[in-house]
C-alpha positions, 0 to 999 in steps of 0.5 A: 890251101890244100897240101898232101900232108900238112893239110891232114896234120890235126895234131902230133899224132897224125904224124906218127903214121908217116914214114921217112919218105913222106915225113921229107915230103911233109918237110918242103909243104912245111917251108912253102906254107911258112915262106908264103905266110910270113911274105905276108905277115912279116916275122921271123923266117931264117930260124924257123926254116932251119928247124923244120926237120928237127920239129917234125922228128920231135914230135914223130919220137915224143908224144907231146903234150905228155912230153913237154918241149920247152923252145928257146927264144920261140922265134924258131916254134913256126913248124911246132905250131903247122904240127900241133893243130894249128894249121887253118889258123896259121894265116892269122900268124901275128895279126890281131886276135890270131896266133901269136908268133911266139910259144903261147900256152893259152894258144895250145896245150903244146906250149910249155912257156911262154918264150920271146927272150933268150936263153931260158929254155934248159933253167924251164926244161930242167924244173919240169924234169925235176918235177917230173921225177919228184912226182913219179912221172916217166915223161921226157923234157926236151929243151932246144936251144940255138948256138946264139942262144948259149952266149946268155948266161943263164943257159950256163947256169942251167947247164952246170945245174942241169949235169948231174940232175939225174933226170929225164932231160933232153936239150937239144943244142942247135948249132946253126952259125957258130963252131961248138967244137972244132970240125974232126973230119969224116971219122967222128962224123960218121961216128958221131951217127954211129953212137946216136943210132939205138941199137949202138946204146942198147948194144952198149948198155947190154955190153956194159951189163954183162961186164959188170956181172963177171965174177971178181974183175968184171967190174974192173974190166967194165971200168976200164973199157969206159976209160979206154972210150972215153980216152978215144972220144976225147982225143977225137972231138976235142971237146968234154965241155957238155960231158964234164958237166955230166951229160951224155954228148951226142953229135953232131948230128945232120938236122936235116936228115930225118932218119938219123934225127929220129935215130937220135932222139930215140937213142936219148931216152935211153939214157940214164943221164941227162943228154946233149944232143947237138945237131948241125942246120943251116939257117934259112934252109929251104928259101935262097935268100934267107940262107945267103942273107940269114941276118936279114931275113931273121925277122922281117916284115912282108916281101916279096917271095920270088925276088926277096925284096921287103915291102918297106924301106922308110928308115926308121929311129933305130937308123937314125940313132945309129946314123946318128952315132956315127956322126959323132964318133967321127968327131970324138974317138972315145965313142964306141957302140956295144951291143947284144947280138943286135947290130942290124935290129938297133941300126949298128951296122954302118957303126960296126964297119966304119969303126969296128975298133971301137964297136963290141958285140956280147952275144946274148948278154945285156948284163954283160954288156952293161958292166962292160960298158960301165968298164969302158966308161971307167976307163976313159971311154964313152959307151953307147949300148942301144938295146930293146926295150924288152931285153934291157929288163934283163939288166936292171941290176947292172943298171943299178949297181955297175952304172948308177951306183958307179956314177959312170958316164953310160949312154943307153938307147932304148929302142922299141920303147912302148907298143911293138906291134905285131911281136907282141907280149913278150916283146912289148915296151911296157916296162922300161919307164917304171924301173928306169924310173926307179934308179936314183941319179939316171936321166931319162929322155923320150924323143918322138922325133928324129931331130929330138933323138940326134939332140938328145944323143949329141946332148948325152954324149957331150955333157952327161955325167952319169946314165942316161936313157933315151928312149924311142919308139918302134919304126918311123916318126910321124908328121909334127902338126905345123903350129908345134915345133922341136926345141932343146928344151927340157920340156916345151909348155903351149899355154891357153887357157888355165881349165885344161892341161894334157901332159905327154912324152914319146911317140903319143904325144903328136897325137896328143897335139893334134887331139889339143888343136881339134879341142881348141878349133872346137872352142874348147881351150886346152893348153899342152906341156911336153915332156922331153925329159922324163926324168928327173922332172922340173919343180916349175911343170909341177907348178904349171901343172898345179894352176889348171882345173882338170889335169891329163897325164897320156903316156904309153906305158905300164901304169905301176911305176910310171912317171904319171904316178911319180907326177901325181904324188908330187901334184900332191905334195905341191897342195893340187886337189883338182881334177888328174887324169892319168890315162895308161896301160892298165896292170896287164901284158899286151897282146899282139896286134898292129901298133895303130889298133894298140893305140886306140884299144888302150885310148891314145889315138886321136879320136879316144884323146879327143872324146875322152876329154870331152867326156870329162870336161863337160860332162 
């Protein structure tokens, strides 16, 4: 695909030759390119169109990778990559062994971090600039993070660390939804600009200079004309929040003029302080349908380009869930829905419109939102907080010491629980189970059904005491094999025979069932125990389990901590010395791909089950 520009970008300093009126041309390239590419891979649209202008003047001022840029979320590092040598590999975005869609080190030497969660940029920023200042080193470090991004708050902590560091940081606050400051009008805008062009800060630094060497009162008279702006400033913007931390504040600035974001930037290293620069963009520029519904199109999977409409509409578990809800809190008033800036990803909506009195949106504060929770328990009410996988890690602490140790009544949903797909390592669900299963008195479920999910919801709400869990995976469920059926039970044993035994819980286990009817329709008997409730276990599986010859343990997670390890050792402590499988993700992060090709790399596809046991058992 052959672009003007874009085609002959190599790396940041082929940028370096163009000048302001092609760096526009390069800017609409840049948005076609990724509007067609994610029409066709899926991912995240609205953030990366927004921070096409603000990456191309980032890479025309700074010289990466000496400078390094450390990208908040990574959600927003599409254009980073167009411009860091990676456009013919950019139709491989988020496919199976091609570029992730997120910031990857081993990808390029131009990501810093690794970055999917949220808020972490400026603590990063902040260590390599400190570094850098240690070892004697002249670099830049810019951390760029989005207004959503500052309701976490680690960025808070990194902020009130990062003031008075006195190193060469840059953190560059994209403001595209929500008010930082209140609006001043057409004056401090303008003067906004005024104070980030070069020539004004050297101007003033050169002013100040002069002052100071003024015999007797130069210093004095320096210090009061600083006072004296400083007053002015203050009056005018209202805010000294980011200057009271001790940063040098610039902006707001237009993030979609290139002229006055290059002005800017190169106005920032001049300064002797850390500085925060804040820059205004509009979220899903460039592409109509991702700047009227930014929401929607934040992360999505394939459309279509010239009418905006996705390409799949099946509901989904997070649906279910939320649907779920609803029906519930019409009946009981204490319900109410908390979550972490992800109504729409954690099926909330409908939730949060038809009783919006009873639903709470954090922001970017899965802590918070589990203490809060657990305060809202306390008080009387019935808390139900659906959360990613990937992000309740965040809150293990508050899990363990505001909920459990608490003994308030919490119910969480962990959504996208095992493989996610195409989102990949720092999204992946591999995790939740080993430190679920580490917290004393929680309760863990693991639907792999809708009918299960609205159960295991219904069951949590009415008789629950403590925290429960119930987790769920990533999309739609698939087709119950027609000798298999959903009960209430805490678990559900299909016994044939005493020599084979698969045991499994969530989405794995309707493959695992369908493995079990191919072993049985071949003579080889094979009876199935699943686990509806994977924590706490019953004593009467493990006796079950202890009457077979050859024990198989499948389960979608991270191997360490598991509840296949959890089952071993009370096999053991029961007196089993026979044959136990445990079939799961070895000590590794996963990477990117289809979730049905991470099904079968890691064995828990139908045809792996099948032959595996095979394997095993007659070899």
């Amino acid at each position: 695909m052959g672009y003007k520009f874009l085609s002959n970008i190599h790396s940041p300093q082929d940028l370096k030759k163009l000048n302001n009126t092609d760096l526009i041309e390069l800017c609409a390239e840049i948005r076609d390119y990724m509007i067609k590419t994610v029409s066709q891979n899926g991912g995240h649209l609205s953030s990366n169109l927004g921070v096409v202008e603000l990456s191309v003047a980032l890479h025309k001022v700074f010289n990466s990778p000496e400078d390094k840029i450390v990208w908040d979320v990574g959600h927003q590092i599409y254009s980073h990559k167009l411009l860091t040598g990676r456009f013919n590999s950019f139709t491989t975005l988020r496919k199976e062994n091609g570029i992730s869609g997120f910031c990857a080190p081993n990808e390029s030497e131009h990501d810093t971090f690794y970055s999917g969660h949220s808020s972490t940029s400026i603590s990063a920023a902040l260590g390599i600039a400190e570094a850098n200042k240690r070892l004697g080193k002249d670099n830049y470090t810019i951390a760029v993070i989005g207004d959503g991004a500052l309701t976490g708050g680690l960025a808070y902590e990194a902020l009130n660390n990062a003031g008075r560091s006195g190193t060469k940081l840059i953190v560059i606050l994209n403001d595209n939804e929500m008010s930082i400051s209140e609006n001043v009008g057409s004056m401090a805008r303008y003067l906004a600009v005024v104070r980030s062009k070069q020539g004004y800060n050297i101007f003033k630094a050169k002013t100040e200079e002069t002052l100071n060497k003024i015999p007797f009162i130069g210093h004095s008279v320096a210090q009061y004309v600083s006072r004296i702006k400083t007053k002015i400033k203050n009056d005018m913007y209202q805010s000294t929040f980011f200057e009271d931390l001790g940063f040098n504040y610039m902006g707001p600035i237009d993030g979609h003029n290139i002229e006055h974001l290059c002005d800017a930037l190169n106005s920032s290293k001049l300064s002797d302080e850390p500085v925060l620069l804040h820059i205004s963009t509009i979220k899903g520029k460039g592409y109509n349908f991702a700047e009227q519904s930014p929401s929607i199109y934040h992360g999505i999977s394939n459309f279509d380009v010239d009418t905006g409409e996705t390409k799949s509409s099946s509901t989904n578990f997070s649906e279910e869930f939320g649907k779920k809800l609803c029906e519930l809190a019409e009946k009981d008033s204490r319900i109410c829905a908390v979550t972490a800036a992800m109504s729409l990803g954690t099926g909330l909506k409908d939730f949060s419109e038809k009783f919006s009195n009873r639903f709470y949106d954090v922001g970017i504060a899965e802590q918070h939102a589990v203490t809060f929770a657990s305060g809202l328990s306390k008080g009387g009410m019935i808390p139900v907080f659906p959360v990613y996988s990937t992000f309740l890690q965040r809150a293990y602490d508050q899990l363990i010491h505001d909920g459990a140790l608490q003994a308030q009544k919490l119910i969480i949903g962990v959504d996208r629980a095992g493989f996610v797909g195409e989102d990949g390592v720092t999204h992946q669900g591999m995790f939740d189970v080993s430190y679920l299963n580490s917290v004393p008195g929680i309760t863990v479920y693991s639907p792999f059904t809708y009918e299960r999910l609205g159960f295991d919801i219904e069951n949590s709400v009415n008789n629950s005491q403590n925290i429960t869990a119930i987790r769920y995976p990533r999309g739609c469920e698939k087709k119950l094999p027609d000798n298999y059926k959903i009960t209430t039970n805490d678990f559900d044993y299909y016994k044939n025979g005493n020599s084979i035994l698969l045991i499994s819980y969530g989405r794995i286990t309707i493959n695992v069932m369908n493995a079990v009817n191919e072993l049985n329709s071949k003579g080889v008997a094979a009876s199935l125990l699943v686990l509806n409730r994977i924590k706490p276990i019953d004593n009467i599986i493990v006796e079950i389990a202890s009457e077979y010859n050859n024990v198989f343990f499948y389960e979608e997670t991270i191997k360490s901590g598991s509840i296949g390890e959890s089952f071993a050792d009370m096999l053991l402590n029961n007196g089993f010395c026979k044959n136990y499988y445990h079939i799961t993700i070895p000590d590794e992060f996963v990477p990117h791909g289809s979730v049905n090709s991470l099904l079968k790399k890691y064995n828990f596809d139908i045809e792996s089950i099948f032959k595996y046991i095979m394997e095993k058992c007659n070899g």
